[in-house]
N, CA and C atoms of all chains as a GROMACS GRO file, in nm:
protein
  537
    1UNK      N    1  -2.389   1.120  -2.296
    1UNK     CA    2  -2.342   1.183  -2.173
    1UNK      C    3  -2.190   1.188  -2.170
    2UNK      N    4  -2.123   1.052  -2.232
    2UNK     CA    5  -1.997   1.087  -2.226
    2UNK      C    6  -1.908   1.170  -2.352
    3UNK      N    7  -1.877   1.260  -2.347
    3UNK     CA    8  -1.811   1.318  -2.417
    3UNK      C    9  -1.618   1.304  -2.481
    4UNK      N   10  -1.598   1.169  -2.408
    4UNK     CA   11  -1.481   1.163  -2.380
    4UNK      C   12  -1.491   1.052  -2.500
    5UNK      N   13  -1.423   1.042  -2.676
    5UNK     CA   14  -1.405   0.910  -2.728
    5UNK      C   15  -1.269   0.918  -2.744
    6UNK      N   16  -1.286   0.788  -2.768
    6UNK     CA   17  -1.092   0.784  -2.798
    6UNK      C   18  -1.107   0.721  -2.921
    7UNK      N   19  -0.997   0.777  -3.016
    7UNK     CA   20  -1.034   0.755  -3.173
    7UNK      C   21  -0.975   0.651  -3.238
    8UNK      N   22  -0.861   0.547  -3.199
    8UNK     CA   23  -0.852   0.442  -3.216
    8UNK      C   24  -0.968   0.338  -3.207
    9UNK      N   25  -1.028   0.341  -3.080
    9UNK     CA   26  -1.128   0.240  -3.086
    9UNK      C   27  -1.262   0.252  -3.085
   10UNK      N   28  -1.276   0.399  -3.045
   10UNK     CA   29  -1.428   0.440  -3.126
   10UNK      C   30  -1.512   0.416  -2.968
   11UNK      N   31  -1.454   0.405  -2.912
   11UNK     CA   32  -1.521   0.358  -2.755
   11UNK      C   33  -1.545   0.468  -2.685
   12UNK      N   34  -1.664   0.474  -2.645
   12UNK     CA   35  -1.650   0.565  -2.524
   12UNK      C   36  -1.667   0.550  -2.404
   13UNK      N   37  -1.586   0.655  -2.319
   13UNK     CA   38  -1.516   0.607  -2.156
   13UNK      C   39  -1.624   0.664  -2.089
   14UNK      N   40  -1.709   0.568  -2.009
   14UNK     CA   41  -1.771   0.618  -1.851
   14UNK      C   42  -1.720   0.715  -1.775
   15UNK      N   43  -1.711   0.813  -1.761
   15UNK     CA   44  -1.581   0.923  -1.681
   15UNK      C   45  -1.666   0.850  -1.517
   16UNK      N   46  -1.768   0.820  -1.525
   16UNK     CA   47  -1.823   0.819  -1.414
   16UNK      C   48  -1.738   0.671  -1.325
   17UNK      N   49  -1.773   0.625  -1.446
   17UNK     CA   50  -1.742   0.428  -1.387
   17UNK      C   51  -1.547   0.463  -1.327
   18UNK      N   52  -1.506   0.542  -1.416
   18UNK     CA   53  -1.375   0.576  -1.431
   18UNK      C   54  -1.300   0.627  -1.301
   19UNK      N   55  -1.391   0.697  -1.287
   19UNK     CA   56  -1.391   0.816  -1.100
   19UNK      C   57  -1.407   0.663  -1.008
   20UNK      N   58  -1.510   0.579  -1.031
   20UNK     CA   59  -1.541   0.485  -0.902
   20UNK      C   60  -1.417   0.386  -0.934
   21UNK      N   61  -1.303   0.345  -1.046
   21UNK     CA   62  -1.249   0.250  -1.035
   21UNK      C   63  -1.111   0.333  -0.977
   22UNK      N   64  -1.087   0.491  -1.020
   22UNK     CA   65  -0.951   0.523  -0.947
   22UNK      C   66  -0.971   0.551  -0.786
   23UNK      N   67  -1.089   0.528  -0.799
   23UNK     CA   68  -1.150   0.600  -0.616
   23UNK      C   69  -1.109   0.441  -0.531
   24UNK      N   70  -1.139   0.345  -0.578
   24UNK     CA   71  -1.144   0.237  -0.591
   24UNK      C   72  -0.982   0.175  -0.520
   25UNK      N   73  -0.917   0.227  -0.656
   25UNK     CA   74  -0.753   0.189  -0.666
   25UNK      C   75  -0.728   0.270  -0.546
   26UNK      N   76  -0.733   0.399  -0.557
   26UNK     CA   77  -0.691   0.514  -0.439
   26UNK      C   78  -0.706   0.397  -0.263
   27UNK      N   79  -0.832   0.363  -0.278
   27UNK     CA   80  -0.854   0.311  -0.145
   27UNK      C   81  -0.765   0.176  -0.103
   28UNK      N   82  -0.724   0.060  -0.196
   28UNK     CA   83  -0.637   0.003  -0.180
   28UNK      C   84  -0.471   0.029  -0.166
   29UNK      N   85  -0.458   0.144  -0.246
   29UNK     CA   86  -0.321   0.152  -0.228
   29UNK      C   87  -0.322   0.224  -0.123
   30UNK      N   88  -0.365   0.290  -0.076
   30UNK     CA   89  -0.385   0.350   0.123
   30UNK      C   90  -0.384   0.276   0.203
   31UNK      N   91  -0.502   0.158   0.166
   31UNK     CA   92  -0.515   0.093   0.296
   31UNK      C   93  -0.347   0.012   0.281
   32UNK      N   94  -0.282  -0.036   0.198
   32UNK     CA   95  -0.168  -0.124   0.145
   32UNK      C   96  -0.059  -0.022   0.244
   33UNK      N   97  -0.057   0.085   0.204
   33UNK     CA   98   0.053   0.198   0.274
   33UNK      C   99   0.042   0.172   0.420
   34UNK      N  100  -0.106   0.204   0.454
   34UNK     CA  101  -0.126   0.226   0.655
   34UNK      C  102  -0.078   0.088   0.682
   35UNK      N  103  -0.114  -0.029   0.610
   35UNK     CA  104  -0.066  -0.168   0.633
   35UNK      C  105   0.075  -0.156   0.711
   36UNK      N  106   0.176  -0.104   0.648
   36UNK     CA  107   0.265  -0.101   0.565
   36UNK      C  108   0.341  -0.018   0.717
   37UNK      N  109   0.305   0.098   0.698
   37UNK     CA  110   0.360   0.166   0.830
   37UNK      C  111   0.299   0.119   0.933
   38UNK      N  112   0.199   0.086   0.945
   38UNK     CA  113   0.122   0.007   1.107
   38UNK      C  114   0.242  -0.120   1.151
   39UNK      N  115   0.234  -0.161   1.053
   39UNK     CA  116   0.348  -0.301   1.106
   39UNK      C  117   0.468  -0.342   1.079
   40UNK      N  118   0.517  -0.196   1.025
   40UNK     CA  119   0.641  -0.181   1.061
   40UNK      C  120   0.687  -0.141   1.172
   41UNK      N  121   0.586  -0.043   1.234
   41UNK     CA  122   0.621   0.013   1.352
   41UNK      C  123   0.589  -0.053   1.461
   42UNK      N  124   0.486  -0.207   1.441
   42UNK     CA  125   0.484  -0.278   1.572
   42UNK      C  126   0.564  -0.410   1.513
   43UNK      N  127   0.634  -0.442   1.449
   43UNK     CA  128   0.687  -0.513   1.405
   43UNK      C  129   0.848  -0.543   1.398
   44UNK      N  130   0.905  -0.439   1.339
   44UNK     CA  131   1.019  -0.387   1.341
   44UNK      C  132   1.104  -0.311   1.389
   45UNK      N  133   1.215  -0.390   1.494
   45UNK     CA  134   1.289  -0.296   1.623
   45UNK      C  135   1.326  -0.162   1.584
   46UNK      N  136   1.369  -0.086   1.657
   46UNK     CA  137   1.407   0.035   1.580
   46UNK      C  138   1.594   0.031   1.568
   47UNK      N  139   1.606  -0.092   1.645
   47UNK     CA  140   1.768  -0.130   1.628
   47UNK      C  141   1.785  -0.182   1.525
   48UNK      N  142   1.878  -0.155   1.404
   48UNK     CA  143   1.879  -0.197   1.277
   48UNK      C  144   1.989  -0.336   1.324
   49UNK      N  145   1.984  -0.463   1.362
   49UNK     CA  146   2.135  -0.531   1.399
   49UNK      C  147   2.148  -0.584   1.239
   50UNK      N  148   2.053  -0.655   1.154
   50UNK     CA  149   2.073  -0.685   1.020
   50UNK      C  150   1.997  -0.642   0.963
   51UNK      N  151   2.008  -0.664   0.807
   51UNK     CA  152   1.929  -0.581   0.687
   51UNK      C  153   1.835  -0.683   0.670
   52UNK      N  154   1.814  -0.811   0.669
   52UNK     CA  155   1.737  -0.898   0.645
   52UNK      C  156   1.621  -0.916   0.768
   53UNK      N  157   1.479  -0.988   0.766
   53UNK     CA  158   1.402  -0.975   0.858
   53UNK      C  159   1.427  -1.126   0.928
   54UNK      N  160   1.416  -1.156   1.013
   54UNK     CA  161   1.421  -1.281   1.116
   54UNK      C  162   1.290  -1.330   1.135
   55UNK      N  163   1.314  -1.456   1.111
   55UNK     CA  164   1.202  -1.539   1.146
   55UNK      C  165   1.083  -1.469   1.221
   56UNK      N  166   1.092  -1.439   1.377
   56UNK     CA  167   0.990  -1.333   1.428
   56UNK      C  168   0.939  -1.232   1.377
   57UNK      N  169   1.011  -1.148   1.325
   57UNK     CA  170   0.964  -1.025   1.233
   57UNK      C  171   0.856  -1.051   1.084
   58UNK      N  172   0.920  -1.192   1.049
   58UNK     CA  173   0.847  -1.215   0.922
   58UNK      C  174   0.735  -1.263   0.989
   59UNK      N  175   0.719  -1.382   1.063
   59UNK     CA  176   0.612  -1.398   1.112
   59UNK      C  177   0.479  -1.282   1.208
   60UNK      N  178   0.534  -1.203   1.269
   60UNK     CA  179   0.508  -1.062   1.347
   60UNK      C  180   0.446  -1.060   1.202
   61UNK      N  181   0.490  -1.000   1.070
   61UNK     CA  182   0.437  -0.920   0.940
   61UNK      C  183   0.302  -0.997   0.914
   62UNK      N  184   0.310  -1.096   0.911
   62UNK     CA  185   0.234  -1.212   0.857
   62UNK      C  186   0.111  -1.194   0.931
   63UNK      N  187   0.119  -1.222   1.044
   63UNK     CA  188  -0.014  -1.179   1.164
   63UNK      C  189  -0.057  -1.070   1.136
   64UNK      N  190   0.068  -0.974   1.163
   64UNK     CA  191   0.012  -0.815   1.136
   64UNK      C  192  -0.120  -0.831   1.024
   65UNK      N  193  -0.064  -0.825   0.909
   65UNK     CA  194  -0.142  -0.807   0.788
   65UNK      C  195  -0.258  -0.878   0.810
   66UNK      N  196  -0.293  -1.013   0.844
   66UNK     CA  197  -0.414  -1.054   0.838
   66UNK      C  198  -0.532  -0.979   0.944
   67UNK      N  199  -0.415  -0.954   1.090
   67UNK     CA  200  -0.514  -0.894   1.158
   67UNK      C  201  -0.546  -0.727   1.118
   68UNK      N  202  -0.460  -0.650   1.054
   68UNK     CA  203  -0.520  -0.548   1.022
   68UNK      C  204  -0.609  -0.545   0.922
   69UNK      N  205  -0.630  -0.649   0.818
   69UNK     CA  206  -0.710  -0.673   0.779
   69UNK      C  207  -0.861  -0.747   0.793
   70UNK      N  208  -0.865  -0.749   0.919
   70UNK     CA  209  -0.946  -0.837   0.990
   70UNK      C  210  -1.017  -0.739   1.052
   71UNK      N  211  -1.007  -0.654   1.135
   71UNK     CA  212  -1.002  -0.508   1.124
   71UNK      C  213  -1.073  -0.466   1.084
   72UNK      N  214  -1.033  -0.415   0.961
   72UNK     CA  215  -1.111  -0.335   0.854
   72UNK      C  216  -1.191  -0.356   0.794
   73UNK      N  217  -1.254  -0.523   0.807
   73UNK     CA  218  -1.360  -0.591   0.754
   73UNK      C  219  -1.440  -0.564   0.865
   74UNK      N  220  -1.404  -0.600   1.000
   74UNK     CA  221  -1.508  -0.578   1.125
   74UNK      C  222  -1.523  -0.422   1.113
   75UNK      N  223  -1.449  -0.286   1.072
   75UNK     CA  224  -1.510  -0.146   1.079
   75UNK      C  225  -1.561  -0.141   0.981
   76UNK      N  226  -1.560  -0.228   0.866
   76UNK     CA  227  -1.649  -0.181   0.705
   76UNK      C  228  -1.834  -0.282   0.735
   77UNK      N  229  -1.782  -0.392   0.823
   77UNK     CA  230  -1.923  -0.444   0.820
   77UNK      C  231  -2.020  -0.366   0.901
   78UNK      N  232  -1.963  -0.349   1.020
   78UNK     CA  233  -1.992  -0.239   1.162
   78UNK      C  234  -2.076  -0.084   1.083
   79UNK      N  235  -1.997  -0.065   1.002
   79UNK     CA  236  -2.016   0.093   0.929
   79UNK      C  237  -2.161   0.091   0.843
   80UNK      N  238  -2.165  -0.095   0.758
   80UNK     CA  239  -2.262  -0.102   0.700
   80UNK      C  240  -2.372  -0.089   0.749
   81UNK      N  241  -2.370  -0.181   0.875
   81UNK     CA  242  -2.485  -0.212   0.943
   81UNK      C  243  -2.524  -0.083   1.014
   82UNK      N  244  -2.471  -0.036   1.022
   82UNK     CA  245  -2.557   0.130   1.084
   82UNK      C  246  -2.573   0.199   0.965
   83UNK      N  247  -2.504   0.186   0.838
   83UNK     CA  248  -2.557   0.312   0.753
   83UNK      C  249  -2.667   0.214   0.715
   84UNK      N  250  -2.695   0.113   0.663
   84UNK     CA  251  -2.819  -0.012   0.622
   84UNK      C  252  -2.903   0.060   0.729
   85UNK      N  253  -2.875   0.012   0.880
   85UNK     CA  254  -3.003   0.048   0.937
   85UNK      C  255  -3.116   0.179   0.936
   86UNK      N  256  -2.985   0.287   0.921
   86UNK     CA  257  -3.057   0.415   0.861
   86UNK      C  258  -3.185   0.430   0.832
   87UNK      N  259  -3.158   0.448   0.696
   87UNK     CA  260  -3.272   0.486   0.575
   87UNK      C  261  -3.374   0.325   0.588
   88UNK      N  262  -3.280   0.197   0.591
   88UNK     CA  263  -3.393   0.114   0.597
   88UNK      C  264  -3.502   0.101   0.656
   89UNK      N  265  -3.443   0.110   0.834
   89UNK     CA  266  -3.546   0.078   0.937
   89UNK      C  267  -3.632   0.196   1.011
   90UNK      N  268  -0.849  -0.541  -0.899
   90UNK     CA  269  -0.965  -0.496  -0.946
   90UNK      C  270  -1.021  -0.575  -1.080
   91UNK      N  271  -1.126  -0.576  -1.064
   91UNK     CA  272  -1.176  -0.677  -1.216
   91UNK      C  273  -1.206  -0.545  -1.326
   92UNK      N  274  -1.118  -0.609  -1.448
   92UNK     CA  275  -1.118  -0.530  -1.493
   92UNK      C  276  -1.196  -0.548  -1.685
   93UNK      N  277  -1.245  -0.682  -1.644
   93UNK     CA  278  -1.336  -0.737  -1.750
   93UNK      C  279  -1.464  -0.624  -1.785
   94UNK      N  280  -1.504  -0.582  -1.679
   94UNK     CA  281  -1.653  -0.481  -1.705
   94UNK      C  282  -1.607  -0.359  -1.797
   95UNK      N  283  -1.494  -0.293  -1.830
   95UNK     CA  284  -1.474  -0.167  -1.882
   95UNK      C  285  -1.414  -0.256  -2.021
   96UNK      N  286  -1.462  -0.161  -2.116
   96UNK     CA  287  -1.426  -0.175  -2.259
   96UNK      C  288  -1.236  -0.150  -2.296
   97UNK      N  289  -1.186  -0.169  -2.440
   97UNK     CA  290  -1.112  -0.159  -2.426
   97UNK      C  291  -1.040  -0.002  -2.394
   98UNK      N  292  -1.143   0.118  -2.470
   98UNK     CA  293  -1.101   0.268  -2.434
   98UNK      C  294  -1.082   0.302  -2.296
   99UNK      N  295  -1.165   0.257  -2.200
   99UNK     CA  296  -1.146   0.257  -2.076
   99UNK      C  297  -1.069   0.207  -1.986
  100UNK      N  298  -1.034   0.053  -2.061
  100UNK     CA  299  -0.856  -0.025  -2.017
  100UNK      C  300  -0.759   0.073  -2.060
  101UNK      N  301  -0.711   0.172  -2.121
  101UNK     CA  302  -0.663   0.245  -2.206
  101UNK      C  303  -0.616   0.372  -2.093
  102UNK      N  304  -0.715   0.380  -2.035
  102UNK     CA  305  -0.744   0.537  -1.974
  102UNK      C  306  -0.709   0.465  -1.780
  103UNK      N  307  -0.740   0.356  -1.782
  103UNK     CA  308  -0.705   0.318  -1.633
  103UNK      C  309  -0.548   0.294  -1.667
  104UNK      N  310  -0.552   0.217  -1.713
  104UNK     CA  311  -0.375   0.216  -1.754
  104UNK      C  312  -0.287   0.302  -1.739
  105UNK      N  313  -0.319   0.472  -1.830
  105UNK     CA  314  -0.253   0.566  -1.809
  105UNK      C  315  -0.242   0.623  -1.682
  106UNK      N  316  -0.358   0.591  -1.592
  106UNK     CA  317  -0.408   0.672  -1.498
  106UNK      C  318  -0.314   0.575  -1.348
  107UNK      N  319  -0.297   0.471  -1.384
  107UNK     CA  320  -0.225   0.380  -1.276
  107UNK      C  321  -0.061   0.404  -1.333
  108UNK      N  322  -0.031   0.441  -1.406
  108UNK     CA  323   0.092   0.453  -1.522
  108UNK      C  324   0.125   0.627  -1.427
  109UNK      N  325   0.065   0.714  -1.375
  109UNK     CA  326   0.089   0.809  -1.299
  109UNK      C  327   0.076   0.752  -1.184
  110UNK      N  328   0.025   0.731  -1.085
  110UNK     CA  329   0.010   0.714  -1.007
  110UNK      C  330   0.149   0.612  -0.951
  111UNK      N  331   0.184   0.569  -1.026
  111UNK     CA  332   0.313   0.508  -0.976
  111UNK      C  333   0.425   0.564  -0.928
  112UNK      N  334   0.436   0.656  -1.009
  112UNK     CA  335   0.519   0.749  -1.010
  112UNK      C  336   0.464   0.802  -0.866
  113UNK      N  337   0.407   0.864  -0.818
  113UNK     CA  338   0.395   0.992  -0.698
  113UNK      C  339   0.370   0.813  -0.624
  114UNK      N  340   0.355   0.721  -0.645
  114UNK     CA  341   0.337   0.576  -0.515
  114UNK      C  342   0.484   0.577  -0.485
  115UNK      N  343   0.562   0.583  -0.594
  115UNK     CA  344   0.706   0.589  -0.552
  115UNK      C  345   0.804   0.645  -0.476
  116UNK      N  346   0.770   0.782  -0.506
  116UNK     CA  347   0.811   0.930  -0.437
  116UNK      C  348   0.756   0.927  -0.277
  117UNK      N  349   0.628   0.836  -0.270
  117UNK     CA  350   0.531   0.849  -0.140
  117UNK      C  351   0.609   0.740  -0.066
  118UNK      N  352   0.714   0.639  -0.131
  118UNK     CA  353   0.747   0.549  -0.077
  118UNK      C  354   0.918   0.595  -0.042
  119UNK      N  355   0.940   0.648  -0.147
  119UNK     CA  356   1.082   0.714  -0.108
  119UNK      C  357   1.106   0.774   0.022
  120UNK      N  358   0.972   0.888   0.050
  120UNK     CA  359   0.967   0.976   0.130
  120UNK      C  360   0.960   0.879   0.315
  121UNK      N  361   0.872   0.794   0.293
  121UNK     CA  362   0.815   0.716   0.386
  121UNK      C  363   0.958   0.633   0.463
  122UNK      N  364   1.068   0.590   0.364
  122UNK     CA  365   1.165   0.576   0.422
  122UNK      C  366   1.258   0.632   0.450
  123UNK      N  367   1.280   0.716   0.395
  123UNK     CA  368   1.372   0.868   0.418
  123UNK      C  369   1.328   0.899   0.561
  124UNK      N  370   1.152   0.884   0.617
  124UNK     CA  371   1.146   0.954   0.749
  124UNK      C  372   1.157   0.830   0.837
  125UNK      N  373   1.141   0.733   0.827
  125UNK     CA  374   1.138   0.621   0.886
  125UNK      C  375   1.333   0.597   0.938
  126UNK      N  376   1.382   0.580   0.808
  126UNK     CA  377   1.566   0.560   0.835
  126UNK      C  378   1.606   0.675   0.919
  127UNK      N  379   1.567   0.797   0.937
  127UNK     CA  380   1.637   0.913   0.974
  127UNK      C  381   1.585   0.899   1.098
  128UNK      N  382   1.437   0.914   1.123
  128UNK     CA  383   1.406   0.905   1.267
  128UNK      C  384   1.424   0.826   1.346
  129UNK      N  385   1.446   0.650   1.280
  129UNK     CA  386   1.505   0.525   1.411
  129UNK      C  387   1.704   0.560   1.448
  130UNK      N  388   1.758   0.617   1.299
  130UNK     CA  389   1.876   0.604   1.324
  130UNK      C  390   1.962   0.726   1.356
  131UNK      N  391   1.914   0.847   1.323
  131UNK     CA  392   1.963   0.941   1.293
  131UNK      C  393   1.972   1.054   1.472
  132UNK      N  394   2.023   1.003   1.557
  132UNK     CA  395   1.977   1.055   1.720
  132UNK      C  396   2.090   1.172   1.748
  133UNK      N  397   2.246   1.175   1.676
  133UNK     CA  398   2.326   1.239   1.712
  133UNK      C  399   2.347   1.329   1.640
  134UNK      N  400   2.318   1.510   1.706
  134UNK     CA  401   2.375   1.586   1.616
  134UNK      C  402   2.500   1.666   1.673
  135UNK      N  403   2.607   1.611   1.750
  135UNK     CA  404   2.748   1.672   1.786
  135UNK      C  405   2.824   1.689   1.656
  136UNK      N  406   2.774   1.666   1.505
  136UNK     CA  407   2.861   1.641   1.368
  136UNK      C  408   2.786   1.642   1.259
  137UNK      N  409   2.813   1.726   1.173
  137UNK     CA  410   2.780   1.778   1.042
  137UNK      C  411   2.698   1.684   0.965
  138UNK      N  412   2.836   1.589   0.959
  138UNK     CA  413   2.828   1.414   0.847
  138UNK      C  414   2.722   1.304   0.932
  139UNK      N  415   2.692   1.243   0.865
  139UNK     CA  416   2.657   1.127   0.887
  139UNK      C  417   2.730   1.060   0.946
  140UNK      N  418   2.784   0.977   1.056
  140UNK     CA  419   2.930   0.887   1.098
  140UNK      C  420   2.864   0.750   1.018
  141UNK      N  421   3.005   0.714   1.021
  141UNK     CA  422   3.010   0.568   0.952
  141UNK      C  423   2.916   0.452   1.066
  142UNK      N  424   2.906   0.485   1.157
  142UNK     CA  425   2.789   0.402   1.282
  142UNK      C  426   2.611   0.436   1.213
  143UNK      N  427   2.581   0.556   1.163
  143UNK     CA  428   2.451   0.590   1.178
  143UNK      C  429   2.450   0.545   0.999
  144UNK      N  430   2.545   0.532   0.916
  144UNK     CA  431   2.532   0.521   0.802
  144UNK      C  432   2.556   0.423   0.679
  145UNK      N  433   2.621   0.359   0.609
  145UNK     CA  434   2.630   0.278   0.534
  145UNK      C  435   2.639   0.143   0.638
  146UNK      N  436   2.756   0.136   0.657
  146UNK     CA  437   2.785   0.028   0.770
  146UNK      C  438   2.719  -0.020   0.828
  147UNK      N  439   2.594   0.072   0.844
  147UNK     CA  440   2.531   0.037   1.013
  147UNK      C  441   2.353   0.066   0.917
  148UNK      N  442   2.329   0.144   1.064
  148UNK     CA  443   2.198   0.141   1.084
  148UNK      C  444   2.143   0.173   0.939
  149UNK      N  445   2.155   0.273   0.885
  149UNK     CA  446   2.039   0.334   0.759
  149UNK      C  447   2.071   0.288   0.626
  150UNK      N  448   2.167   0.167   0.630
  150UNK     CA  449   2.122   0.116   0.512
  150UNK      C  450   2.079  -0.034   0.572
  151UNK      N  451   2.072  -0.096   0.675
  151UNK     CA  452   1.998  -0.182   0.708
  151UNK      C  453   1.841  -0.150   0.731
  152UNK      N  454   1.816  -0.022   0.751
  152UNK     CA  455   1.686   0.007   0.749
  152UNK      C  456   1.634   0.027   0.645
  153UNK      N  457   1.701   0.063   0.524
  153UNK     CA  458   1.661   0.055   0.406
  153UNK      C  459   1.623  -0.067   0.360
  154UNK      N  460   1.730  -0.150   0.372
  154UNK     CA  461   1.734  -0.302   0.326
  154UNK      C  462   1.539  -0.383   0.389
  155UNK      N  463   1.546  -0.328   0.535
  155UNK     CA  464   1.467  -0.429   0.574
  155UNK      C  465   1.355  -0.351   0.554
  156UNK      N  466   1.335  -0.246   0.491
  156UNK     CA  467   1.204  -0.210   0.460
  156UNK      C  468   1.158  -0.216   0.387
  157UNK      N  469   1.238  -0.280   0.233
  157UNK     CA  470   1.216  -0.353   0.164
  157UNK      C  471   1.168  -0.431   0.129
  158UNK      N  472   1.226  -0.525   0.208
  158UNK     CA  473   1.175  -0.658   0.256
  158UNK      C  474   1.039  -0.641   0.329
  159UNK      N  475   1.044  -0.592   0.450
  159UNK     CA  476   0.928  -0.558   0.502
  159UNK      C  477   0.805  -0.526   0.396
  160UNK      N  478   0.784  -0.417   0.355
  160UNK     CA  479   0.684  -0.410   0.205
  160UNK      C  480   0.675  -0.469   0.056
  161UNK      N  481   0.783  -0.594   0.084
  161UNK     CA  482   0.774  -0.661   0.016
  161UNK      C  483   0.684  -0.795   0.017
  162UNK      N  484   0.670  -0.792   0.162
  162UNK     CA  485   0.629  -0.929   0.254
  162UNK      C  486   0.492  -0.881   0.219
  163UNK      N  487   0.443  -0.792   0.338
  163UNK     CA  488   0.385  -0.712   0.331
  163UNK      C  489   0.248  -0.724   0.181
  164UNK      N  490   0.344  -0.716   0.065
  164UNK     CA  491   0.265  -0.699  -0.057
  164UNK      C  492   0.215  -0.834  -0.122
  165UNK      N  493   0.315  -0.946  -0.070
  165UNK     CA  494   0.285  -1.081  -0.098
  165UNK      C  495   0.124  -1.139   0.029
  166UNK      N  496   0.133  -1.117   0.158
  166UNK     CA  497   0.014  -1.178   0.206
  166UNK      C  498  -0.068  -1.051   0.155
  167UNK      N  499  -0.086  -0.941   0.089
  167UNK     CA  500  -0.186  -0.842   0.090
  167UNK      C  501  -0.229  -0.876  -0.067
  168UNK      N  502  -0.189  -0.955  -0.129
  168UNK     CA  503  -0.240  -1.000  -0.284
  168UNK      C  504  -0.258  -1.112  -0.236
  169UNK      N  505  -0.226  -1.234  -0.155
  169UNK     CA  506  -0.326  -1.323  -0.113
  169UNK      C  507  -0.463  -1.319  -0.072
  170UNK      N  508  -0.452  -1.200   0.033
  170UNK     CA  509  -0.615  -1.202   0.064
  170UNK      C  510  -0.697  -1.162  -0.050
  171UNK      N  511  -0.615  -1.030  -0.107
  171UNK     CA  512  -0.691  -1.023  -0.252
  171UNK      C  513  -0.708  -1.102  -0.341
  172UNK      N  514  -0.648  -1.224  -0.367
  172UNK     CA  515  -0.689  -1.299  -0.462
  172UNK      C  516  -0.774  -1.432  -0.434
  173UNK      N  517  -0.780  -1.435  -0.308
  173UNK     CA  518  -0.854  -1.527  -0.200
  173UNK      C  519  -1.004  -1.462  -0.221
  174UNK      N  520  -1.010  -1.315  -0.208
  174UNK     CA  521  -1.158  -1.240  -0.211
  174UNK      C  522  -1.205  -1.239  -0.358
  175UNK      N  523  -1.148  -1.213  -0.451
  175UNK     CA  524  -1.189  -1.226  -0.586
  175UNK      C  525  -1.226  -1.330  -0.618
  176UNK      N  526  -1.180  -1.472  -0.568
  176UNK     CA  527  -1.160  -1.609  -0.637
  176UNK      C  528  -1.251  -1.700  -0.547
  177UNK      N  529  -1.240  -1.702  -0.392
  177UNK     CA  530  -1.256  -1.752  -0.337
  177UNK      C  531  -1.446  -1.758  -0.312
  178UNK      N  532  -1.505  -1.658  -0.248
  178UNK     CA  533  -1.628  -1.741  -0.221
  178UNK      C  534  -1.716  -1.658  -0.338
  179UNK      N  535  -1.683  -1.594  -0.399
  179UNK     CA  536  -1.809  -1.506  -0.562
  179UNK      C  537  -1.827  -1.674  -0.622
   0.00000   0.00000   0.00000
C-alpha cells in the first residue's frame, strides 16, 4: 500500500501513520500558540513599564497555563463522552 | 510525541516535515508580535516616525522583550505537563 521507500534504509513510510503524527504535531503547536495569546492577553498589562515579567505576571502565566489546560481536558473528556455515548448506547 | 513506534524512514520524513514547519512556526510568531507590539503601543498617528516614547526606549521593545519571556515561560510549564502525561500515570 505504501508506495513511498526511501533508499538508504529500505523502509517503508506509513503515509497514513505519517498524516496522524503531523495532524498530531499540528494540534499541539495550536493549542501551545492559543496558550500563548490567551495569557498574554489576561496576563500581561498593555503598559510596557519593563521588559522583564514580575513576579505577578510570572505567576498569572503559571496558573494561566495549567488552567487552560485544565480546560481542554474537561472539553476533550465532555466531547468524548457524548461522541462514546453515540454509536454506543 | 513518542516517537519509538515509527521506523527509522519514517523518523527521517517527520524530521523533515517538523524541519518546515519551523520555519512558517517562526514567521507565525514573528507576525503574532508585530500585531501584539503595534496594537498595545502604537496609539499616535499626529507623525510619520515612530517617536522615541512608542519605540526603542519605551514601549515596543519592552513588549518584545516580555513576550519572549512570556512564551518562553509559557513553553517551560507546557513541556511539564507534557512530560508529566507521557511519564507520569501510562
Amino acid at each position: 500500500m505504501s508506495f513511498f521507500m526511501n533508499s538508504s534504509a529500505n523502509q517503508t513510510v506509513n503515509m497514513q501513520n505519517m498524516a496522524m503524527a503531523e495532524q498530531e504535531l499540528d494540534m499541539f503547536t495550536d493549542l501551545f500558540n492559543r496558550i500563548v495569546s490567551s495569557c498574554h492577553e489576561k496576563c500581561i498589562p498593555k503598559t510596557y513599564i519593563e521588559g522583564d515579567l514580575n513576579k505577578g505576571e510570572a505567576v498569572c502565566i503559571d496558573r494561566c497555563v495549567a488552567k487552560f489546560l485544565e480546560v481542554n481536558k474537561s472539553v476533550g473528556a465532555k466531547l468524548q463522552q457524548i461522541s462514546g455515548a453515540g454509536p454506543n448506547a | 510525541m513518542d516517537f519509538t513506534q515509527f521506523n527509522d524512514a519514517e523518523r527521517k520524513h517527520l524530521q523533515r516535515m517538523m524541519e518546515q514547519k519551523q520555519m512558517s512556526d517562526f514567521f507565525k510568531m514573528y507576525n503574532t508580535i508585530v500585531d501584539r507590539c503595534f496594537n498595545d503601543c502604537i496609539n499616535d498617528f499626529t507623525s510619520k516616525a515612530i517617536s522615541s516614547k512608542e519605540a526603542s526606549e519605551s514601549c515596543v521593545s519592552k513588549c518584545m522583550d516580555k513576550f519572549m519571556k512570556h512564551a518562553e515561560r509559557v513553553n517551560q510549564r507546557y513541556a511539564e505537563v507534557g512530560a508529566e502525561m507521557m511519564g507520569g500515570p501510562k
